[in-house]
N, C-alpha and C positions, 0 to 999 in steps of 0.2 A: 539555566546554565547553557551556555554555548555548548554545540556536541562537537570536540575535536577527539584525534585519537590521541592520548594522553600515555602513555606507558611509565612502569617503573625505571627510575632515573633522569627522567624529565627533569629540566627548571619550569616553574610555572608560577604565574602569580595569580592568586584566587582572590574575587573581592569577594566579601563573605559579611555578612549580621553576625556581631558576635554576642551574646548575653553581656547582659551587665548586671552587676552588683552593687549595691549600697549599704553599707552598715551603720546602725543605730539611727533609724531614720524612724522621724514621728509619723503614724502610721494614719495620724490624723490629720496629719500640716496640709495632703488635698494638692502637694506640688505635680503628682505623678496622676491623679483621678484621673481629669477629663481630656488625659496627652495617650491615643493611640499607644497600644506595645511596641511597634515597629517603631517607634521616634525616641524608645526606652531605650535598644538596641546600638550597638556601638558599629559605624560603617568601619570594617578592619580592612584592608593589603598584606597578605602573606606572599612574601615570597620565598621561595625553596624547592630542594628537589625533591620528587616524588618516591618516599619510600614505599607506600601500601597503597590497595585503592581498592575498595569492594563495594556493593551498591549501597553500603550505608557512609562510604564517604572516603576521605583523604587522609594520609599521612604524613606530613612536611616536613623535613630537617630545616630547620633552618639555620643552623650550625653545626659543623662537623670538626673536631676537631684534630690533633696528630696522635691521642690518644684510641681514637674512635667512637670516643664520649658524641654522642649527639642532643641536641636542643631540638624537639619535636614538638608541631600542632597538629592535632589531630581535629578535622573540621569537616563535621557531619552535610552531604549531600543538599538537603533542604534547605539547611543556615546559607549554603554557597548563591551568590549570582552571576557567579563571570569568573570561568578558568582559561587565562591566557596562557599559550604553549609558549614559553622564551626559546627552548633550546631543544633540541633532542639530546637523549641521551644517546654516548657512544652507544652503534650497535655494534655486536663482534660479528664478523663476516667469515 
């Protein structure tokens, strides 16, 4: 990952591996054998603002609403490969 200074309330977009899942899949059909983990792996784009951040990884709103209700990814350090800083967050002066 790129080293920027990132703080809480940042916008930022992180490109990241995300896991992937498949259900009821024949465990014999040999589509996934001789294909690398990493090509298993889904390339994701999050963008949002930075609610948490500790050395095991991110915490993203990526929707906020007038409730306060938030929609959050939380997207472990290792999974990440690129956190672009969009915006700073206000700082209070």
């Amino acid at each position: 990952m790129k080293k920027q200074k990132i703080d809480i309330g940042d916008l930022v977009e992180i490109e990241w591996l995300d896991a992937t899942a498949e259900m009821g899949m024949d465990k014999n059909a040999g589509s996934f054998k001789n294909v690398p983990v990493k090509e298993l792996l889904t390339q994701t784009k999050t963008v949002g603002y930075v609610m948490k951040q500790d050395r095991y990884g991110y915490v993203i709103a990526t929707n906020i609403n007038a409730l306060d209700d938030v929609d959050y990814v939380a997207i472990p350090r290792t999974w990440g490969e690129e956190v672009n800083l969009l915006t700073y967050a206000r700082r209070k002066r």
